[in-house]
Structure formats: C-alpha cells, structure tokens
C-alpha positions as CSV (number, residue, x, y, z in Angstrom):
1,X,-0.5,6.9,51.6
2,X,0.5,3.7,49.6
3,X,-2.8,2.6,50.2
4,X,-4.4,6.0,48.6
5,X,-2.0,5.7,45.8
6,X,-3.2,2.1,45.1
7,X,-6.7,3.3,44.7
8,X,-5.8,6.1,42.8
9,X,-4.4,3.9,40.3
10,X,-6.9,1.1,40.2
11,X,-9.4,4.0,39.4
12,X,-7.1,5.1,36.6
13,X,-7.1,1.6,35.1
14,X,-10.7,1.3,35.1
15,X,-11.4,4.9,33.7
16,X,-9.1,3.9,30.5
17,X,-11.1,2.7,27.4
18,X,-10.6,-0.8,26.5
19,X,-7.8,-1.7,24.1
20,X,-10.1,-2.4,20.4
21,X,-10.4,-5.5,19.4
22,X,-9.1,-7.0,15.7
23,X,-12.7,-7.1,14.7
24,X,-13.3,-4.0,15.9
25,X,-10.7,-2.2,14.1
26,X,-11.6,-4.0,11.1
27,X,-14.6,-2.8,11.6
28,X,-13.2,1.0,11.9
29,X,-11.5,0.5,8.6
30,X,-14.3,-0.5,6.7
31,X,-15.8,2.2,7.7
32,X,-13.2,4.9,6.8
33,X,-12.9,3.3,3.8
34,X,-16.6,3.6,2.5
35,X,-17.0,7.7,4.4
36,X,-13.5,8.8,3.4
37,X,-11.6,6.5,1.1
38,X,-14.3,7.3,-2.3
39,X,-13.5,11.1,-1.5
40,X,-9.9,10.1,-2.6
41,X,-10.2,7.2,-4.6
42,X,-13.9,6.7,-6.5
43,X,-14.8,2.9,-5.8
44,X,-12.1,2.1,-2.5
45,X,-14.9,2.4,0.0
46,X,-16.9,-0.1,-2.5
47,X,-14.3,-2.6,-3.2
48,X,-14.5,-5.9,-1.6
49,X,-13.1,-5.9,2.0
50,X,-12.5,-10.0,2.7
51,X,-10.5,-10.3,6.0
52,X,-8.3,-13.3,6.7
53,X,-6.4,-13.0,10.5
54,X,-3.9,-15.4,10.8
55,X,-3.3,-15.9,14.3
56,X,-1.7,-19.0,16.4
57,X,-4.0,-21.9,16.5
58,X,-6.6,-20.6,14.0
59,X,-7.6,-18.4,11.3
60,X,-10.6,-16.5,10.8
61,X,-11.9,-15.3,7.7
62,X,-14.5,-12.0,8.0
63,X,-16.8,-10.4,5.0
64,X,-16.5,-13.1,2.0
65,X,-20.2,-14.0,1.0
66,X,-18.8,-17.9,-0.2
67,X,-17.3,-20.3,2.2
68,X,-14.3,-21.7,1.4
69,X,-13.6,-25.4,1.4
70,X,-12.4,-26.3,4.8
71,X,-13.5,-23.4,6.8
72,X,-16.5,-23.9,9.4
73,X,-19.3,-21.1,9.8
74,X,-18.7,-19.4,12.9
75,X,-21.9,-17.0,13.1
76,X,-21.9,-13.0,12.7
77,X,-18.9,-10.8,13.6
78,X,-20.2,-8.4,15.7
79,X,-18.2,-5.5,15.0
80,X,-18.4,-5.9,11.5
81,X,-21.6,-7.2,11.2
82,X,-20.2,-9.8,8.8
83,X,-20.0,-13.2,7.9
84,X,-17.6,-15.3,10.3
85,X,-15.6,-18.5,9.3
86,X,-12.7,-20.2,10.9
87,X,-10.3,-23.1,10.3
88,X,-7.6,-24.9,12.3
89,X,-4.3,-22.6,11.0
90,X,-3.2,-24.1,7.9
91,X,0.7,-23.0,6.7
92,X,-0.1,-19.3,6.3
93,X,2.7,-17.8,8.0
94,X,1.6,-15.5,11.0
95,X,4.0,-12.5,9.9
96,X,2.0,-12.0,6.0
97,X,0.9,-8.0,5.0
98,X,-0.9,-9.4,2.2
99,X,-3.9,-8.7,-0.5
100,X,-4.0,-11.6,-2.8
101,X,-7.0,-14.3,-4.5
102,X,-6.1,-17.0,-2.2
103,X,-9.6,-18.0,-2.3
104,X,-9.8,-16.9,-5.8
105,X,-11.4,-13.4,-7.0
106,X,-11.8,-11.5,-5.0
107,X,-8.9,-10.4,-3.7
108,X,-8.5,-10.9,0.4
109,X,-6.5,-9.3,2.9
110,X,-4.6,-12.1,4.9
111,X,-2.5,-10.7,7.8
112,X,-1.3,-12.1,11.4
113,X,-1.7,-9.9,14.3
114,X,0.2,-7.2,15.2
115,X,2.1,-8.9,17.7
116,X,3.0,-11.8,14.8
117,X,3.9,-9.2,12.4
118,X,5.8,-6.9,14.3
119,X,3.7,-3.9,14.4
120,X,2.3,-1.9,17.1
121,X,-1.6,-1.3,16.8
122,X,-1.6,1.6,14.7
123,X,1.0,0.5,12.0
124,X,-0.7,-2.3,11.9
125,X,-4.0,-0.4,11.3
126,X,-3.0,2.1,8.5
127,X,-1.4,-1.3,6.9
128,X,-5.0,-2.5,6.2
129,X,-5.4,0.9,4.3
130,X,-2.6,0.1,2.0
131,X,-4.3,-3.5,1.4
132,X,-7.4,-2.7,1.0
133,X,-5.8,-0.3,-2.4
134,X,-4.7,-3.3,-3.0
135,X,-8.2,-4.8,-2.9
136,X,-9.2,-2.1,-4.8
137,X,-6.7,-2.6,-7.9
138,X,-7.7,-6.7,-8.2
139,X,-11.9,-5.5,-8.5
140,X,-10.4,-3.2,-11.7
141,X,-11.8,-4.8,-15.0
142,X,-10.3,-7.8,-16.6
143,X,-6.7,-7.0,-14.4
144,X,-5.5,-10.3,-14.0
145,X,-5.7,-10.8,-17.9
146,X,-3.9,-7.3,-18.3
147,X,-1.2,-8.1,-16.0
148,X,-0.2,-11.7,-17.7
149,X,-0.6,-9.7,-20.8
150,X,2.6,-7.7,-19.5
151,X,4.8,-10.7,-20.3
152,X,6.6,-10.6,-17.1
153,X,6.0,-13.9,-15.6
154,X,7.5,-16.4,-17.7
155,X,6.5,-20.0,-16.9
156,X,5.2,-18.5,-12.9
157,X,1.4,-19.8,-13.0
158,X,1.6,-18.9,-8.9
159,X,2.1,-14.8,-9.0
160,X,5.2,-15.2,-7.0
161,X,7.1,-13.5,-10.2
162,X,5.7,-10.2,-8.7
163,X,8.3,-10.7,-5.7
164,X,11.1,-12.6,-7.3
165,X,11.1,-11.0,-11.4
166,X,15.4,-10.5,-12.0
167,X,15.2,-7.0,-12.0
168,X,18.8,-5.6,-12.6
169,X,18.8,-3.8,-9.4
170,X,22.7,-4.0,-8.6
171,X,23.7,-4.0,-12.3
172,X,26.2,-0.9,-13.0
173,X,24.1,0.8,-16.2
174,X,21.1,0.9,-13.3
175,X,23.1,2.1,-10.5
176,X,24.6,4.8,-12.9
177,X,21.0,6.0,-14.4
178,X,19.0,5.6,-10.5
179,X,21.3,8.1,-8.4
180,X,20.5,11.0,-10.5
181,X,17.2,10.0,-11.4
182,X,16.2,9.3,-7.6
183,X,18.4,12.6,-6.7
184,X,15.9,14.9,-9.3
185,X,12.8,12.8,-7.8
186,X,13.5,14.5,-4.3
187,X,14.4,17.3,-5.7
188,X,11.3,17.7,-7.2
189,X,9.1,16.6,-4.4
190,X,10.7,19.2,-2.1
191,X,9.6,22.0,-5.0
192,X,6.1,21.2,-4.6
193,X,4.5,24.3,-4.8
194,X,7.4,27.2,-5.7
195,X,8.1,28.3,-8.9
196,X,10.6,26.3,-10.0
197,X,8.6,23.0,-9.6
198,X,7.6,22.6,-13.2
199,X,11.3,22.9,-13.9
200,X,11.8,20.4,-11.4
201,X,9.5,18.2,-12.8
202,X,10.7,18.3,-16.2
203,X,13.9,17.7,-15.3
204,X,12.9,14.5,-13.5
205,X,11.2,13.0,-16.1
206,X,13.9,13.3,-18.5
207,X,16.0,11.2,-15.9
208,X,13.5,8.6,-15.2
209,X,13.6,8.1,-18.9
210,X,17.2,7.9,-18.6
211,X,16.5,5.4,-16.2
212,X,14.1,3.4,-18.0
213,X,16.8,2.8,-20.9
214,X,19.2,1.9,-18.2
215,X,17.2,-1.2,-17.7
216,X,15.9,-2.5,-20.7
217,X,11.9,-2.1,-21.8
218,X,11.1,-5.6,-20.4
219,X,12.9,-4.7,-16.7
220,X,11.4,-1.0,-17.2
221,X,7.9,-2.9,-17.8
222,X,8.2,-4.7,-14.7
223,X,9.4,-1.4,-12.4
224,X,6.1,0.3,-13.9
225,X,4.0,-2.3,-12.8
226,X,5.2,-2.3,-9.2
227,X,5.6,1.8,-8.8
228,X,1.9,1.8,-10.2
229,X,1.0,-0.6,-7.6
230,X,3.0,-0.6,-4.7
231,X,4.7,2.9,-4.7
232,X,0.9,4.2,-5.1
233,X,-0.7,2.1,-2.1
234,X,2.1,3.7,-0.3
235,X,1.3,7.1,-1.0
236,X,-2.8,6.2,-0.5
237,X,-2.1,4.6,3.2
238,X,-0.3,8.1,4.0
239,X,-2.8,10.1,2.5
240,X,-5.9,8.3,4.1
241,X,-3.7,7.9,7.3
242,X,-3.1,11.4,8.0
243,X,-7.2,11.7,8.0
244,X,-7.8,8.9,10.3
245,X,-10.3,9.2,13.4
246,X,-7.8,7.5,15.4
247,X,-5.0,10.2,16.3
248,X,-1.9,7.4,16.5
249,X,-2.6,6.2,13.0
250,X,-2.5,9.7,12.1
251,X,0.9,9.8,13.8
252,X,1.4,6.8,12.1
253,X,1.2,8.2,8.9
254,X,3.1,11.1,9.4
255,X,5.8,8.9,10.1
256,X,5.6,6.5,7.5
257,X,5.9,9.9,4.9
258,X,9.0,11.2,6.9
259,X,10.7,7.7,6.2
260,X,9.6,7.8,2.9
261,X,11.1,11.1,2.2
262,X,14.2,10.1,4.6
263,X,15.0,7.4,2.0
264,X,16.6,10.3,-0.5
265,X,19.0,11.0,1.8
266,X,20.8,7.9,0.7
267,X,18.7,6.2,-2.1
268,X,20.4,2.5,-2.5
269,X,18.5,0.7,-5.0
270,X,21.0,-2.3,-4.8
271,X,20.3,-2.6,-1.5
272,X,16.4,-2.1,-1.3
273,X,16.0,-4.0,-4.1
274,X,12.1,-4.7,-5.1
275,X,11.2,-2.4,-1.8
276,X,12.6,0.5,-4.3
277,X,9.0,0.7,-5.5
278,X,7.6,2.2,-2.5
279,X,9.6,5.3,-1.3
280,X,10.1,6.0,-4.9
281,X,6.6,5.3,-6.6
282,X,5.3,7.0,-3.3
283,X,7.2,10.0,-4.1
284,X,6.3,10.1,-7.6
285,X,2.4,9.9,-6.8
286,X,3.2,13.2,-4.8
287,X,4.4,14.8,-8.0
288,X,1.4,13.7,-9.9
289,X,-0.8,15.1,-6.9
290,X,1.0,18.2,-7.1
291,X,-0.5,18.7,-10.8
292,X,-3.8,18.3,-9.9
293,X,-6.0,15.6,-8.7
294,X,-7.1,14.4,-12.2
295,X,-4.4,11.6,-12.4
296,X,-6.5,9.7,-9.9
297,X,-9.6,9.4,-12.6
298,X,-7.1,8.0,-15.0
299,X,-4.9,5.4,-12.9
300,X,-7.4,2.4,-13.1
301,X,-7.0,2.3,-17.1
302,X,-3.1,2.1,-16.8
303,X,-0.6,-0.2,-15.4
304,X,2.0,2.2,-15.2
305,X,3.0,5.8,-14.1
306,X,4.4,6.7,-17.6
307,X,1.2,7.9,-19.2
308,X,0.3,9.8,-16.1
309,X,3.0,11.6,-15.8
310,X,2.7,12.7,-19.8
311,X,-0.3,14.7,-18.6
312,X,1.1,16.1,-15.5
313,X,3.6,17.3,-17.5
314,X,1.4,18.8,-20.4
315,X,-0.5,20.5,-17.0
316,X,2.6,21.9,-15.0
317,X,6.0,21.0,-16.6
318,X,8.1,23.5,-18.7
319,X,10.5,22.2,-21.3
C-alpha cells in the first residue's frame, strides 16, 4: 500500500507542468501587453518593455537594443526572443517594483524576484502590468520636460522628489478636507451605475475641490501628478489583470480591487501618506470609466485628473 501510494504520487509530480520561468513570464506579459493592453490603452502593447531582474549574484537586463556600460552580452533570451545582458549585481536593492531611466530614456522595469520582493508568482506578475503603464507614460512626448515644468522638485536633479515631495499629509486643514472628500469618493464608486451616480459624482468633485484648497495649489499640483500616475497604473494592473490568461493573476487582481475598495473603510491619509495615490487615484479612474471610455484618449495630454474629470462631469454629472 505505502509503496502504491508512493507511485501514485511520484506520477502526480511528474504529470504537474513545470513552474514558468522569469523569462518566461516576461515573456507572457509582453505578450498580453501587445494582444490585449492596446484594446485598453492605444500604444501600451507598443511601448518599450526593457527588463532589468535583480537577483542575488547578478542582474540581467532583457529587450534594450543598446548595451549599457558594464553589462556583458549574454546571447538571445529564449522566451522572449530578446536581447540578453548581464552584470555582476551592482547596489540595486533586490526588493525594487520599479519603472525608471536608469539607463536613460527609455524607461526600464527593474525588479528582484518574487521571492526578494515578497510576492508570490502572480502578484508579482500583474506588478509588471502596472510597470509597464509606467513604461508607457515615460514614451509620452516631451514628459520629462513637462514634469520639471511642474515646479515640484526644487533643487532634486535625481527624481527622488517624486517619493519624498513634503506633502502636508498629517496637517489638520488636509485631514479635515480628505475624510469627506475620500468618504463621497466611495460613495460614488459604489453608485456606479444607479441613478443617483451623477449626483454622486457631482458631489464628489465639489469635495475634491474642497480638498485641493485644503492643501495649497503647489501641494495640490504634486497630488495630481501622482493620482494621474500612480492611482491610474493601479486601476490599469486590475483592469488588465482581471483579463489575464493565467487564472491566479486574475485572482490576483480581483484582490488587489477588493483591497483597494477595502481602504474606504477607514481612509487614513496621515498614515498612508504618498501610498494615498493608489487606492484613491485608483478609485477615481473607476469614476472616469463609469462616464465612458473616452477619458482614456485624453489622459496622455494631461498630468492630472482635474481636466478629465471636467468632462466626465459635462457627460454624467448633475449640478
């Protein structure tokens, strides 16, 4: 019997399908990306898809045409069919979730496993999603110059002012102006599609507003900036998740948009602090969805939510 059960269970090891590879789910990205990502997002699937894995010993850079100074040709990638490189590891840390020009233009995704970055393989997948946006948003015309024409980062040449700008996060007149603002944002979410979500709507903006004056333009600026671009990768690596081949990023997904919701049951701005931007700029991209898909043709001319929601509202708000 113990000897039967043995076999039984060496067969049903050998009948499971190999665990993917890094490479190859890379490699299934890219691909999602170019089939599916242009149906919500013209230009995604195009965008440049530079790899960097970040792992103990070594890193190794996939898809960039141009070698970088100190990496070492390392032949074709299988699974992706590109371009390998590799270097000794440098003083990445192995724990980044990263899209940045650390090569310069264009932008490249830089990330440890998902052992060194905490996530189990499907997180970890439907995070490359939310990067490659990312990816997408540095290939936009001229958007580095229209970024440092924001005036946000002071004497930062690095781009670190992105993580570190003194937003007044814990400062009462923002605490006062976010809990009703971030209490009408759910509400409004949750009246997608019923009759009263125009109402909704309106009276959400008329918060955020609120809000904005709270802070002061140059801090409001600043939370534009990152709802546009965080809060909205957030909603894109739901939305493309949810339509994943792979069924456990799809799961993935789904919970990644009940944790985004979840966060309205107590919304604590002081205690999120810059990670504000992507529960609530997720949620707000729903409410621009919910008026139509149109605000997706406009978001590459804007740095900011603001305009797009002045639409949305023209389309489905009442006053």
């Amino acid at each position: 019997m113990i000897k039967f059960a043995l076999l039984s269970l060496a067969a049903l090891l050998v009948a499971q399908p190999p665990a993917p590879t890094i490479p190859a789910r890379l490699a299934e990205a890219r691909s999602f990306a170019k089939d599916q990502g242009d149906k919500l997002w013209t230009g995604y699937g195009q965008a440049p898809f530079e790899f960097l894995l970040v792992e103990k010993a070594r890193e190794t850079l996939l898809c960039r045409d141009t070698i970088p100074e100190g990496f070492s040709p390392a032949g074709t990638d299988a699974a992706t069919g590109c371009k390998r490189y590799t270097r000794p590891r440098s003083e990445l840390p192995d724990n980044l979730l990263a899209a940045l020009p650390i090569f310069g233009p264009p932008s490249t995704i830089v990330m440890g496993t998902p052992q060194s970055t905490g996530r189990d393989e499907p997180d970890w997948t439907r995070t490359i999603l939310h990067e490659h946006f990312h990816q997408w948003q540095d290939s936009f015309p001229n958007i580095f110059e229209r970024m440092s024409n924001l005036d946000l980062a002071g004497d930062d040449k690095t781009g670190m002012w992105m993580l570190n700008y003194s937003f007044p996060y814990g400062d009462a007149a923002s605490l006062k102006a976010f809990a009703p603002a971030a209490k009408a944002l759910s509400e409004a979410v949750a009246a997608r599609g019923t009759p009263g979500f125009g109402k909704a709507l309106s009276n959400y903006l008329a918060l955020r507003r609120a809000f904005a004056a709270a802070v002061g333009e140059r801090n409001w600026r600043y939370a534009e900036l990152e709802l546009w671009k965080e809060g909205v990768a957030r909603w894109t690596e739901i939305q493309l998740g949810r339509s994943y081949p792979d069924p456990a990023v799809q799961n993935s997904a789904k919970a990644l948009e009940a944790r985004t919701l979840a966060w309205f049951d107590n919304p604590d701005i002081a205690k999120a602090g810059r990670e504000f931007v992507y529960p609530y700029g997720a949620a707000e991209a729903m409410l621009l969805e919910a008026c139509g898909p149109g605000w997706r043709s406009a978001y590459p001319n804007y740095l900011s939510l603001g305009p797009l929601f002045d639409e949305a509202l023209r389309r489905c708000g009442k006053n």
